[in-house]
Structure formats: structure tokens, C-alpha cells
TIMITI-162079 format. One line per 3 residues: number of its first residue (from 1); their letters; for each residue x, y, z of C-alpha. Coordinates in steps of 0.02 Angstrom, whole numbers. Layout:
! residues N
NUM) a) X,Y,Z  ...
//
This chain:
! residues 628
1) xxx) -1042,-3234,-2351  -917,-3388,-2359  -890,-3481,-2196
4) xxx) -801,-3614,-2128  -934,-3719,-2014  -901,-3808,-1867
7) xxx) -890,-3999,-1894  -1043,-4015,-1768  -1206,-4042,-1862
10) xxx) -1320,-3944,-1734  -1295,-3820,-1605  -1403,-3708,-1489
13) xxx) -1403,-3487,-1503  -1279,-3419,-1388  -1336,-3240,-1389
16) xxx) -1265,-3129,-1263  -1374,-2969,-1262  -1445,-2845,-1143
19) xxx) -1603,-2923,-1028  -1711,-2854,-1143  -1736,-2889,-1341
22) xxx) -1826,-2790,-1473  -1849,-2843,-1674  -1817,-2714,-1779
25) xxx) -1956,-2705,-1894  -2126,-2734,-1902  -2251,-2770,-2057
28) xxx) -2366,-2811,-1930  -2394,-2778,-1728  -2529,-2828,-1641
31) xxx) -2535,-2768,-1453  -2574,-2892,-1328  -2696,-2797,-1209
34) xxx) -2639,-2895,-1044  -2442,-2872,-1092  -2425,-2679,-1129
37) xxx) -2263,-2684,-1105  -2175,-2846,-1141  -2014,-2883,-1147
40) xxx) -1949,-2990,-1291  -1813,-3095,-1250  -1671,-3187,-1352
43) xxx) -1750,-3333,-1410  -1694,-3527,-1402  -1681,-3636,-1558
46) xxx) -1660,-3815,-1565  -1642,-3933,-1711  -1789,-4049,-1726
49) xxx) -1771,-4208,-1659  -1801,-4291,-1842  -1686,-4203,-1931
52) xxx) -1614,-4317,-2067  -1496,-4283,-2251  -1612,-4284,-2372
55) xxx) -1593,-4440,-2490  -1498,-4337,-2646  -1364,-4251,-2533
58) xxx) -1177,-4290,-2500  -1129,-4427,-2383  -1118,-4404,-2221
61) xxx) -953,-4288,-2188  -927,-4236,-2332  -820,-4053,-2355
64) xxx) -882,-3926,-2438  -923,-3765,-2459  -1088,-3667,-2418
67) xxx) -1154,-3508,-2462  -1291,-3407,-2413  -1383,-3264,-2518
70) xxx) -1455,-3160,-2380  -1566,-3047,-2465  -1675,-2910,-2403
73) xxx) -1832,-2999,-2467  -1790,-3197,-2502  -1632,-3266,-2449
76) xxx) -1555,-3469,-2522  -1417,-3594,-2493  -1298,-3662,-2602
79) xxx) -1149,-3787,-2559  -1023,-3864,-2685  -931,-4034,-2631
82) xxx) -730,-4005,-2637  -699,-4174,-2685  -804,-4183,-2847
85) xxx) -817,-3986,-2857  -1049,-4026,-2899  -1124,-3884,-2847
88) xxx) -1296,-3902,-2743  -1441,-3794,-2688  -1547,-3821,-2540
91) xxx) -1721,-3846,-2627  -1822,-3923,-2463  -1893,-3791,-2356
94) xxx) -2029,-3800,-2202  -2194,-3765,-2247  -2186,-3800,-2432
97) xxx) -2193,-3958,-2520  -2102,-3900,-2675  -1931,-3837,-2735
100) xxx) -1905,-3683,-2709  -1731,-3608,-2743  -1757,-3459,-2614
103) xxx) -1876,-3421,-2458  -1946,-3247,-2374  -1818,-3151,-2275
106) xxx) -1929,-3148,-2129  -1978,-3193,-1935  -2119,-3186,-1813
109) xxx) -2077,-3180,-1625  -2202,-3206,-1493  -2228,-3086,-1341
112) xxx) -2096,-3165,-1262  -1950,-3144,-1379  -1955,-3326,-1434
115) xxx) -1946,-3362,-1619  -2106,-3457,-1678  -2100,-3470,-1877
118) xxx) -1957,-3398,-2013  -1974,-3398,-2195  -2122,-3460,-2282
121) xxx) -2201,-3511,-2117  -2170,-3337,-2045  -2234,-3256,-2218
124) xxx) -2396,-3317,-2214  -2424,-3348,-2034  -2572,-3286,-1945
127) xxx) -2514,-3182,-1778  -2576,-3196,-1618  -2585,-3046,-1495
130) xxx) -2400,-2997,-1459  -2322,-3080,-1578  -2229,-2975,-1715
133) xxx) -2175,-3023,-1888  -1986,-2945,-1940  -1965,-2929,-2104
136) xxx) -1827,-2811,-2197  -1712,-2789,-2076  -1562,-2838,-2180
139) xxx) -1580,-2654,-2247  -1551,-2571,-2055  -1382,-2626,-2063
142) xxx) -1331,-2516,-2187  -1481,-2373,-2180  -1373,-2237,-2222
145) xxx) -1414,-2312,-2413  -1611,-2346,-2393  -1720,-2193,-2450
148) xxx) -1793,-2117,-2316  -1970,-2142,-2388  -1932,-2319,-2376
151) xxx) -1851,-2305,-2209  -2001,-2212,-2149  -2140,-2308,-2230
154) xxx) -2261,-2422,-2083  -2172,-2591,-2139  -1997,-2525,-2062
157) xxx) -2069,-2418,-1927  -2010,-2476,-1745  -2154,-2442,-1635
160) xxx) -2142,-2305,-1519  -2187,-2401,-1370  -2034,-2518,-1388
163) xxx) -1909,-2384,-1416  -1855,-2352,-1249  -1655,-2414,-1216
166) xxx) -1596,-2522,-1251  -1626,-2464,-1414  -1674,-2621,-1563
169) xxx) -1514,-2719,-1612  -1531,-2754,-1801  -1370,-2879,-1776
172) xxx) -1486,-2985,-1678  -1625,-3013,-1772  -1525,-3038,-1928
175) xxx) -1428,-3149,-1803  -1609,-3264,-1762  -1626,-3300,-1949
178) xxx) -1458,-3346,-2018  -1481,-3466,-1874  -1637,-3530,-1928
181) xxx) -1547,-3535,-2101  -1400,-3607,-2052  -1472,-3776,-1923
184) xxx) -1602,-3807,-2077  -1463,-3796,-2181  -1356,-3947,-2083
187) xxx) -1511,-4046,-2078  -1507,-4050,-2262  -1332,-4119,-2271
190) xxx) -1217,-4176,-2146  -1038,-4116,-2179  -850,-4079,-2104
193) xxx) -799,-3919,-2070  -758,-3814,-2236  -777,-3635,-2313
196) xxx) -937,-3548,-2314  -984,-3373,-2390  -1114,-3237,-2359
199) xxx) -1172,-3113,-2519  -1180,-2966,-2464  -1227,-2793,-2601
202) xxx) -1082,-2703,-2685  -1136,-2529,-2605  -1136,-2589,-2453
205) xxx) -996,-2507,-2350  -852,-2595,-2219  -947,-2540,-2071
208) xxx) -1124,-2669,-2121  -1009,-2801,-2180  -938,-2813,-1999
211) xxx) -1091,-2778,-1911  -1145,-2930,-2038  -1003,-3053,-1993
214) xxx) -1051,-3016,-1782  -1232,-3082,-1844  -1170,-3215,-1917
217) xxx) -1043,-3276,-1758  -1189,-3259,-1636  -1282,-3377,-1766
220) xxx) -1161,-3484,-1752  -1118,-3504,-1925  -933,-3530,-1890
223) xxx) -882,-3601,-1711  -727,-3627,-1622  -657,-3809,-1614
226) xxx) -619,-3867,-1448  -443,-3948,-1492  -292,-3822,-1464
229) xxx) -222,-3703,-1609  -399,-3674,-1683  -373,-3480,-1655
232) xxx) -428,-3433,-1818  -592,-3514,-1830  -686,-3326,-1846
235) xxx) -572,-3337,-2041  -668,-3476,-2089  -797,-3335,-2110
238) xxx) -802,-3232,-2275  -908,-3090,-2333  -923,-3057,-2534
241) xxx) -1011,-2932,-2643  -1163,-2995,-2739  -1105,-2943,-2895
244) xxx) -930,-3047,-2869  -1020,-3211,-2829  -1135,-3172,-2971
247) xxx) -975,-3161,-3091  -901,-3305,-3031  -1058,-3437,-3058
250) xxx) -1065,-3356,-3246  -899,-3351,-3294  -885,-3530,-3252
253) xxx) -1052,-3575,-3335  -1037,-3687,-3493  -1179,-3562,-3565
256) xxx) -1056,-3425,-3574  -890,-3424,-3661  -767,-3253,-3614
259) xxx) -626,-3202,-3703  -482,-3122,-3640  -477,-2947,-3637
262) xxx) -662,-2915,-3625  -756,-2792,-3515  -929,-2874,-3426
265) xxx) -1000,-2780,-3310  -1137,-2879,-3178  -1303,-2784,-3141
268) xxx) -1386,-2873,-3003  -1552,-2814,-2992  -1626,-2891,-2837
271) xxx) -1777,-2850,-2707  -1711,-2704,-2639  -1540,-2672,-2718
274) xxx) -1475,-2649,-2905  -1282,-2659,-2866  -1151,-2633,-3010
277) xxx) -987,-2695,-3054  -868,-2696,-3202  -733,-2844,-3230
280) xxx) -588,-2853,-3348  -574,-3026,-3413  -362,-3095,-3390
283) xxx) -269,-3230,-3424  -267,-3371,-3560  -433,-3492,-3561
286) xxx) -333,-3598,-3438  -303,-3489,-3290  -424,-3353,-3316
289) xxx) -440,-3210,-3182  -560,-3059,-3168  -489,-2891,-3115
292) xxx) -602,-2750,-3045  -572,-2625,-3168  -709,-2486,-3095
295) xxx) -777,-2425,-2911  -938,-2541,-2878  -1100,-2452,-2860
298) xxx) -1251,-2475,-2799  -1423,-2406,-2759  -1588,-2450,-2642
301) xxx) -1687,-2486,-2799  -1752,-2669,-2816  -1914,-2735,-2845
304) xxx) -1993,-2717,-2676  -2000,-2550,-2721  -2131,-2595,-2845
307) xxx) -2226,-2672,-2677  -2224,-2511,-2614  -2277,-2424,-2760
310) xxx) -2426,-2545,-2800  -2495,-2548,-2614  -2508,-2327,-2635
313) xxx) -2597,-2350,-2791  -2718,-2458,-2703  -2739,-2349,-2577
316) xxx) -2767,-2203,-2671  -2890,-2299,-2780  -2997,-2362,-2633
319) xxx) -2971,-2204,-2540  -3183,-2204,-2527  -3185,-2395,-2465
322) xxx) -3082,-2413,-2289  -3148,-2590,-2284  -3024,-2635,-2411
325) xxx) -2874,-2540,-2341  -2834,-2614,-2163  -2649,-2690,-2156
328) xxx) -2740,-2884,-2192  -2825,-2815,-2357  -2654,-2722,-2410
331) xxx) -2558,-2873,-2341  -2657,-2977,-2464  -2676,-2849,-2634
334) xxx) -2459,-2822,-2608  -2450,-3025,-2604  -2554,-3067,-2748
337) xxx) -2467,-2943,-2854  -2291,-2981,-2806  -2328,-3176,-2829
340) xxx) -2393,-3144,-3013  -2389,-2974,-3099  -2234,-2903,-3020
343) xxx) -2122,-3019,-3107  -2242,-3069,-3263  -2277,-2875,-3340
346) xxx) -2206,-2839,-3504  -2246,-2656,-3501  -2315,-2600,-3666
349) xxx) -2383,-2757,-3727  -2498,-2766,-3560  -2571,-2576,-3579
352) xxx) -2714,-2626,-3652  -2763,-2780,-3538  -2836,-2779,-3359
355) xxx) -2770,-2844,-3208  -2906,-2883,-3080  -2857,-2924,-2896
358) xxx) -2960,-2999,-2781  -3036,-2920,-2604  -3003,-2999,-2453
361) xxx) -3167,-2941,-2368  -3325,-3000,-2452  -3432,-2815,-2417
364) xxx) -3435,-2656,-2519  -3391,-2748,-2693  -3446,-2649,-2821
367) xxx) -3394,-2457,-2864  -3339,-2443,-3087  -3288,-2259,-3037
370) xxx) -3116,-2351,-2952  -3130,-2533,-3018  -3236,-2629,-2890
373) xxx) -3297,-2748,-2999  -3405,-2903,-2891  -3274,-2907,-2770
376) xxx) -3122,-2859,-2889  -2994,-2711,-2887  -2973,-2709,-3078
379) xxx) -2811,-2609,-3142  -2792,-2555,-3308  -2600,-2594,-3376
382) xxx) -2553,-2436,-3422  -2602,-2366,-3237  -2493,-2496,-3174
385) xxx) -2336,-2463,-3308  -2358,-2277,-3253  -2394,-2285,-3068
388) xxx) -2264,-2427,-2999  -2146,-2497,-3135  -2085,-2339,-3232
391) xxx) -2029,-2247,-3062  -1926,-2383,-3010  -1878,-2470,-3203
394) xxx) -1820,-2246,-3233  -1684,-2273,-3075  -1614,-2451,-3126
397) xxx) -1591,-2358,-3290  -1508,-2204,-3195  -1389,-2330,-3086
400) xxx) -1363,-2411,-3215  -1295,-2266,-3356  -1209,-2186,-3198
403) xxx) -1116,-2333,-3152  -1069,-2356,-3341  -1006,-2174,-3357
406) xxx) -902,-2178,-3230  -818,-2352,-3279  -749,-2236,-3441
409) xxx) -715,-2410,-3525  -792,-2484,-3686  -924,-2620,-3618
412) xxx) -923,-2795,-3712  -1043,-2885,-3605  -1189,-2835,-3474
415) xxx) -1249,-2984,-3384  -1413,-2939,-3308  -1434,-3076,-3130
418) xxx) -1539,-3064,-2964  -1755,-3085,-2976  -1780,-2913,-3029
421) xxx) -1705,-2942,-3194  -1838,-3083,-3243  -1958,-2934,-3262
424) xxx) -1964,-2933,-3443  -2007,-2759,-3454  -1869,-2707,-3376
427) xxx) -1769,-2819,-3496  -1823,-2729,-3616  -1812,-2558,-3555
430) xxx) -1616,-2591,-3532  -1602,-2675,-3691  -1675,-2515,-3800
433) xxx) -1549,-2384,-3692  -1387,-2490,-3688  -1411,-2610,-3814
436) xxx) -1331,-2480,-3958  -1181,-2457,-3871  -1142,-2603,-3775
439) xxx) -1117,-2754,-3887  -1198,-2892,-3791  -1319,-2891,-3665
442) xxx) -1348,-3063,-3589  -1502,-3120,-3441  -1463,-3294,-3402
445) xxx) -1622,-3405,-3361  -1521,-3436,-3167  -1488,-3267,-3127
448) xxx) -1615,-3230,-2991  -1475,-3390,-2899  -1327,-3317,-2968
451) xxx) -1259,-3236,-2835  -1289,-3391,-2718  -1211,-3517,-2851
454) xxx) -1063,-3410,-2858  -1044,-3390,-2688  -1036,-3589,-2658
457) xxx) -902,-3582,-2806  -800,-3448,-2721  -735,-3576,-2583
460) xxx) -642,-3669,-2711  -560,-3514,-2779  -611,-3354,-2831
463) xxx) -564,-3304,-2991  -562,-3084,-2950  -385,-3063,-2944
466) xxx) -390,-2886,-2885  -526,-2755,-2810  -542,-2570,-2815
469) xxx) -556,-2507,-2642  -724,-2403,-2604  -682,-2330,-2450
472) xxx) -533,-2235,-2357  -474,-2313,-2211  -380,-2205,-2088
475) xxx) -313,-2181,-1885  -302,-2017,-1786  -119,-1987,-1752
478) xxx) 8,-1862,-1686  145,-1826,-1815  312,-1698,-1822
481) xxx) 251,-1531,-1855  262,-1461,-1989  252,-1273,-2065
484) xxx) 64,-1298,-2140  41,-1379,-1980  85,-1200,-1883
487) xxx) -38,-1123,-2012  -190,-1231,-2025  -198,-1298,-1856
490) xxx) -79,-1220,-1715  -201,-1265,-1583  -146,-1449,-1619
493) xxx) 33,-1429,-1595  142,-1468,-1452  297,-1499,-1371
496) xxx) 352,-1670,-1313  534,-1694,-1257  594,-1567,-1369
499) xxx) 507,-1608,-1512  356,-1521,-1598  207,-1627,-1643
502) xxx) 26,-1586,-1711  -114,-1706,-1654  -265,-1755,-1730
505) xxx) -155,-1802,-1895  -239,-1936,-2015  -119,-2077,-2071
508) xxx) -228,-2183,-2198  -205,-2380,-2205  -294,-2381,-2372
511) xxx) -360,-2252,-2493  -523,-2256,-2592  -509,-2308,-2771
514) xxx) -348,-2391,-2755  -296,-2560,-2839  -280,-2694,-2719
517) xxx) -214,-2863,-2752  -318,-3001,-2673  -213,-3056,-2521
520) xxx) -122,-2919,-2518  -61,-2849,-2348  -16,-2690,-2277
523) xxx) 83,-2655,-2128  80,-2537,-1986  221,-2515,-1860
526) xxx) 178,-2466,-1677  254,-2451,-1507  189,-2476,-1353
529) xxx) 243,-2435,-1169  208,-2572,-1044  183,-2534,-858
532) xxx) 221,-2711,-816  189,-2874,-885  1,-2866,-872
535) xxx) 4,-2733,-986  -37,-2818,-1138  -155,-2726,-1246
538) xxx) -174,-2598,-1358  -307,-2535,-1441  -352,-2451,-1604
541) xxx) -479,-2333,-1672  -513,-2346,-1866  -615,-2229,-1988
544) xxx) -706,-2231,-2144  -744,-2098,-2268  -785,-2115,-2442
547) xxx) -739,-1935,-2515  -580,-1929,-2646  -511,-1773,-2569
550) xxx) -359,-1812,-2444  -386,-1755,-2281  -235,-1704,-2163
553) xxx) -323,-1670,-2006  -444,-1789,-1921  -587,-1642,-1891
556) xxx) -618,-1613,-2066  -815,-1680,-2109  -845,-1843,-2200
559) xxx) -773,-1961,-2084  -849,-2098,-1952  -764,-2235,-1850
562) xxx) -775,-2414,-1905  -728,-2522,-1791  -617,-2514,-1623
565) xxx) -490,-2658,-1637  -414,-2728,-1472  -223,-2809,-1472
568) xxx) -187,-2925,-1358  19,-2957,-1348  28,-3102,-1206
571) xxx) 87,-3211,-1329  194,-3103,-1461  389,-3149,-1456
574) xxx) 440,-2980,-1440  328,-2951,-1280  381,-3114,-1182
577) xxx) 568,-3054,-1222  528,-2903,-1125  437,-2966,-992
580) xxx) 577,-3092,-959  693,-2966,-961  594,-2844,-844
583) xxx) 479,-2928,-762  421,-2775,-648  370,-2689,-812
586) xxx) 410,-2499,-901  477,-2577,-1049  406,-2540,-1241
589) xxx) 354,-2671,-1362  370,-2673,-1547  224,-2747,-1667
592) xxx) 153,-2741,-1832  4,-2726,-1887  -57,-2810,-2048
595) xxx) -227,-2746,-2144  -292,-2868,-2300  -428,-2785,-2384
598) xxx) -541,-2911,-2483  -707,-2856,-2598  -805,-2805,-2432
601) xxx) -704,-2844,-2290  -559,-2742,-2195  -450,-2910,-2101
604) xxx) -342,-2849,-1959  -210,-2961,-1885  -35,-2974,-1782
607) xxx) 113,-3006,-1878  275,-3055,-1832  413,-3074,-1942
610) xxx) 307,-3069,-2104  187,-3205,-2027  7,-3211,-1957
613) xxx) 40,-3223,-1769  -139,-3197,-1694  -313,-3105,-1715
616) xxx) -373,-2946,-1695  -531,-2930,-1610  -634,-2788,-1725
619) xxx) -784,-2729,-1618  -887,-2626,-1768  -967,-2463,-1694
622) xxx) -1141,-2474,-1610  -1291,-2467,-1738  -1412,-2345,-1712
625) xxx) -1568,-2322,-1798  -1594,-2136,-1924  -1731,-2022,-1851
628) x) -1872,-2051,-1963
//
């Protein structure tokens, strides 16, 4: 996501929600006996009082340009400076003492809503009664992608006793921890008010990237300014695809020279997405540009997949010895392997060796018939190669030669980025299918940051000229009748002054696989009849559907809305000509719409004469949660 942050270096949660406030997810709940039925309300964050830049960051004001990788499983920061164009990453994190590029996605909320630890605190904290710890949530903004086994396994499970309306808001708690993010963030460097950018995965469709960018306004992450004309302050927010950030950081690394011409496509293989997308290398070496030159893909298998696998082979392993399976135990086999095995493996090399795993509990220790060894789970490698990396490492491979079929282009270049693809067995595994016919195939030692370097870069400029569109983009109109009209639907035809219309037409605003130019507008022409001069709005209903087929009439299946946008004309030239001129009203006004498409964002706006005039307020449709 790239924003543009308010110039103030701390600010307080403004959420405006319903009286009461549910987390989505829960790794772990523990009931609190004397509160059966609590009610968790929005929480209040303040900046501590000691907040200070830390000694190796800009100056104090300094503009530049942040960007955050929210990930399903770790999220990082990364800013660049405009004036000197150095790129930084925010290394300093509570409850660790060392560097780390990237911290948990995750939250803990006491019984009364308020937020008590996030990332690496919230990880590893030890709950109370009532208090919950939210973790994944990122992937119930876009669910329709998530497998269901995933969707339905206990760690994404809303519990049935706090499912009652108002039903959980997954914009909210994604909204508590880019706010967490974002004041720790401004503690780390003071600065002026600049760009900022949000990562966001290439399958991902319109409708998560704008329940995404409402998260990120009730965090706070861009603000209006209280001086006059700010009235685009909500621009200075921008949502991009993983895979684009990722392309930008390493086409504009010194450890990479691209020619013109060339065809690179970026795998980013991360915790719980491997998204796709191929790039057409323009220009001479001193303007280069990227152009999109295939649909982006995507699919809901990253490495925490390989969590979930591991933690069924333990329990199927200690099946006999319940000690060893309550959520703590599981909690703590998951951890050890994700910190160490999950990323170290190297598949056929590690068959023969054993990988041993502590207990949590210090009883029932020793049974060789499943691997208790004196307090040990001991694994074999070629149970663990067979039970949780080759069911996930056989989809990256499918997403991958999918995505690469359907490009129908010659690849010269397939940079593997995002944590996942430090696994050096799945290095390999990619590098024996793809190797013969691709001619390079590159894993740069930064990629699991990629995406978050490149998104910092992307204020200054991005260098993707032009995007394929994944979606269709349509309105539900009435439209002249015509003969197939009288034959497909005569129901939907009628007469209006003399004239023969059929309703429930589509018009689209943009088609799926099209090439867009970045920056590119287009325009919509509409009419509206004012009762008098407080009359003033319009609104707007806009759908998505990702078939190729053309529809003509709004009933046919595959489509949902997107967003409703509301128009607001008190200002617009054309309307204050009309109001002076009638000033009792029943008078029409003519506008125009424009629509800017970018990698993962639909803009609307009000033109007039060509230019921006004003905002469109875009109010995406309610989420609501798949029955499991």
C-alpha cells in the first residue's frame, strides 16, 4: 500500500463501529468464566510517552516515502528519503532486541476489546482469561480465495458464542494493527507528509483492495490536513500488487542487469500466497519501463500451509498421547518447526536424517512405535518431505506452470521473492521443472523484503507503464431496445415517452484482460434531475465479475457489486449554474464521471472539463464471513 501520511507524528484510533466489537480469528480463546458474554470494544492506542527517532534515521521532517508489506503471517516497513532517494527498513521492533526485517501479523485483545500486545509481543504472549489472540485475518478480506480447509481449520474459526450480529468486521481488526504498525512506525522516524504504499497479493480482487484502503483510513495511515483545499488527502493512499513492488526493488537492484525486450516473470512465494506476474522489459537503459504483458495469478498456497500440514502429522503421530496434543503443545511443536525446519529443509538430502522436536509437557516421554524418544517427537525426513512439503511444494509447481501457460510468451527470467522461496527445496524443485525451458532462474538473497523495498521505491516512480485488467467492471442500466432485446428479455422492456427501453442492461466501464495505460482515464456521462437545489447527489452501483464472456443483461450469474459510490454536486460549475438559474429546483445537471484503474485499485472521481474536480466517496460492499 503507498500512502501519503499526515505531517503529525502521532495520533489516536478514530474507529467508528457498532457498540459492540468482535476479532475475527482466533488461534487461541480462553473463556473467562465470570464474563460469558463480553463485549469487546474498539480499543484506544496511544504513542508512548518516550517515543524518540532512532539515532540512524532521517532528520527530523524529512519527506519520504513509506511502505508497508502486510502479510498474512509477518508484515515490515520500508521508507526511502525523496531528497537522497536511500532506501530504509524499520529494523527496531518491541519485544526483540535484534533486527528483524519483518514481525508476526498478529494481536491479542483483552475481554474488553482493548488491544494489549501486536507482533512479536502478541506471538508469544501468554493469555489471560478473555483475552483472544487474532492472527490471519488479512486472508478474511478476500476468503473467496482461501481453501476452505484452511478457512475451516480451529486457527480461523470465529467462535460460535460471539457470532451473534453484529457479525465480526475483518476491516477492523486489520484496522487495530496497521495502527499499531503505523504509530511504531513514526516513532522510528519523524517525517513530513509524503507517499506511502500498501502490498497487497496479485489475486487479490478490487473488492479486498477497497475493503483494505477503509482499514487503512480508520488506522489513520493517511489523515486530512486541517488547512483548506486538502480534499484529496484519501489519494495520498495507494494500494499495489506484491509482485509489482517486488519487480520494482529488483529491477532497480545493482545485482541485476535487464535488457530490453526481455520477459521476467515475479513468483512471490510468501506465507500464505504464491502470486504470479509476467513483465515485458521497455525502453533504452535510461528510461526503462515494465509493461504487464499477462493476467496476474495467484493462489492460497504459501508456507503456512506447511504449518498446517506439520501440526496434522503430529497429531496423527501422537494420536495415543493427548498430553501432547492440547492447543499449548501444538502451539509449541508448529513454532519450533516453522522457526527452524520449515525454511532450512532441502528435501532429498535430509531423507535420511532425523528431526527431533521437543515436548512441551514433561510426562508420557517415551513410546519408539511413534518417536517419543526421552521427551522428543523424532521425525524421520522423508515422513516430513512426504507428509507437509511435497503437498504444498506440488501446487507452487501447479500455479506456477499454469500461470506460465497462459502467459503464451517465451520466459527469459523467473525471479523467485517472498520467505517461501528461501526454502531450498523448493528452489530446487522449480529449478529441475522450469529450469530447461526458461533460461534464467534467479532467487535473490533479499527476496523474502522484496516486495516491501519495492513498495518504498514505488513513491518515487513506478516503473509498470501499463497493467492488464483482471476484472470486469460494469453498472446496471436501461438502454433503447433493441430486436434481441424483444427476444431474450421482453419482460425488461418498456415504454417511456414514446420510446422503448430494456432495463437491467450492463454498460461496462472496463473489461477484463484489457491493456490499460497507467493514468489512464475513462469517462462516463450522466444526467441527473434535481428537485431543487438540495438535490445534490447521485449515487452509483458498480459490479465485478471476472468471466471473459460479455454479458448483456445484468441477471446473468458471475457478477457481485463492488462498491456503491456517492456524488456529491454542491460544488460542480454546472450545478451552481442551475441552481442560480432556478433556484426553486426541477432542473437537470450534466457530469462526468472519470474511472483510473491502477494494478489493484478502481479510482472514481468528478471531472469537469477534462480536470479532477472532487472525490467520490466508494463505500465497498459489507464483508461477510463463508459458512464453514
Amino acid at each position: 500500500m503507498l500512502l501519503e501520511t499526515s505531517a503529525s507524528v502521532y495520533s489516536t484510533l478514530d474507529h467508528q463501529r457498532a457498540a459492540s466489537f468482535h476479532p475475527l480469528h482466533y488461534s487461541e480463546y480462553i473463556p473467562d468464566p465470570h464474563q460469558p458474554n463480553t463485549t469487546l470494544h474498539p480499543p484506544e492506542i496511544y504513542p508512548p510517552p518516550d517515543a524518540v527517532p532512532v539515532a540512524n534515521s532521517p532528520s527530523h521532517h524529512i519527506k519520504c516515502f513509506v511502505a508497508i508489506d502486510f502479510g498474512a503471517a509477518y508484515s515490515g516497513v520500508s521508507y526511502t528519503a525523496s531528497t537522497s532517494g536511500e532506501m530504509h527498513q524499520v529494523l527496531t521492533w518491541p519485544g526483540s532486541s535484534a533486527s528483524l526485517p519483518k514481525i508476526p501479523t498478529c494481536l491479542v485483545y483483552d475481554s474488553l476489546g482493548h488491544i494489549r500486545a501486536w507482533g512479536l509481543e502478541a506471538k508469544d504472549l501468554n493469555l489471560k482469561k478473555g483475552w483472544v489472540r487474532c492472527e490471519w485475518f488479512k486472508l478474511w478480506l478476500n476468503p473467496s480465495l482461501a481453501p476452505r480447509t484452511l478457512l475451516a481449520s480451529r486457527s480461523l474459526q470465529v467462535e460460535s458464542n460471539l457470532t451473534s450480529p453484529p457479525q465480526p468486521n475483518a476491516v477492523d481488526v486489520v484496522a487495530d494493527y496497521l495502527a499499531c504498525l503505523w504509530m511504531h512506525t513514526k516513532s522510528q522516524v519523524h517525517r513530513e507528509n509524503g507517499p506511502s504504499s500498501l502490498t497487497v497479493p496479485s489475486a487479490w480482487d478490487l473488492h479486498a483492495s477497497l475493503l483494505l484502503r477503509e482499514a487503512a483510513i480508520k488506522a489513520r495511515l493517511v489523515v486530512q490536513h486541517s488547512e483548506t483545499g486538502d480534499i484529496y488527502w484519501q489519494d495520498r493512499l495507494h494500494i499495489i500488487p506484491e509482485t509489482e513492488a517486488s519487480a520494482i526493488h529488483s529491477f532497480l537492484s545493482p545485482a541485476f542487469k535487464f535488457q530490453g525486450g526481455q520477459v521476467l516473470t515475479i513468483c512471490n512465494a510468501g506465507g500464505a500466497t504464491v502470486d504470479l506476474a509476467t513483465y515485458k522489459v521497455l525502453g533504452a537503459l535510461g528510461t526503462p519501463k515494465l509493461a504487464e504483458v499477462a493476467p496476474r495469478s495467484g493462489s492460497y498456497w504459501g508456507s503456512l500451509f506447511l504449518d498446517l500440514n506439520f501440526r496434522k502429522l503430529v497429531q496423527a503421530r501422537l494420536a495415543a498421547h493427548p498430553v501432547h496434543l492440547d492447543e499449548a503443545s501444538l502451539a509449541h511443536f508448529v513454532r519450533t518447526f516453522s522457526r527452524s525446519e520449515k525454511l532450512a529443509y532441502k528435501g532429498p538430502e535430509d531423507e535420511r536424517k532425523l528431526f527431533r522436536f521437543r515436548c512441551l509437557h514433561g510426562e508420557d516421554w517415551d513410546d519408539p512405535a511413534v518417536g517419543l524418544y526421552n521427551g522428543e517427537l523424532v521425525i524421520p525426513g522423508d515422513v516430513l518431505r512426504r507428509e507437509v512439503f511435497d503437498p504444498v511444494v506440488k501446487e507452487v509447481l501447479h500455479s506456477i506452470a499454469t500461470h506460465v501457460q497462459a502467459s503464451r510468451i517465451r520466459l527469459d527470467v523467473l525471479l523467485l521473492v517472498g520467505g517461501f522461496s528461501a526454502n531450498d527445496y523448493l528452489f530446487q524443485r522449480i529449478s529441475d521443472q522450469f529450469g530447461p525451458s526458461i533460461g534464467s532462474i534467479i532467487r535473490p538473497a533479499d527476496g523474502d523484503v522484496a516486495s516491501c523495498r519495492g513498495g518504498a521505491r514505488f513513491g518515487i516512480g513506478s516503473l509498470v507503464s501499463s497493467v492488464i485488467q483482471p476484472q470486469n467492471v460494469f453498472r446496471r442500466v436501461s438502454l433503447p431496445a433493441e430486436e434481441e432485446d424483444q427476444m431474450m428479455r421482453p419482460a425488461y422492456i418498456t415504454n417511456v415517452a414514446g420510446t422503448w427501453f430494456c432495463e437491467h442492461r450492463v454498460e461496462y466501464i472496463v473489461r477484463r484482460g484489457s491493456i490499460v495505460t497507467k493514468g489512464s482515464r475513462s469517462e462516463l456521462r450522466l444526467r441527473k434531475f434535481c428537485s431543487s437545489r438540495y438535490d445534490r447527489t447521485f449515487d452509483i452501483v458498480l459490479y465485478t465479475s471476472a468471466g471473459d464472456q460479455t454479458r448483456r443483461y445484468f441477471d446473468e450469474e458471475g457478477g457481485e457489486e463492488l462498491c456503491r459510490c456517492r456524488i456529491d454536486l454542491e460544488t460542480y460549475p454546472s450545478f451552481v449554474e442551475q441552481v442560480e438559474a432556478s433556484p426553486f429546483g426541477n432542473f437537470c445537471v450534466d457530469f462526468v464521471l472519470g474511472f483510473e484503474m491502477d494494478s489493484a485499485e478502481l479510482r472514481c472521481m468528478l471531472l469537469y472539463e477534462g480536470e479532477k474536480w472532487g472525490t467520490v466517496a466508494c463505500h465497498p460492499r459489507r464483508y461477510r464471513a463463508p459458512p464453514l
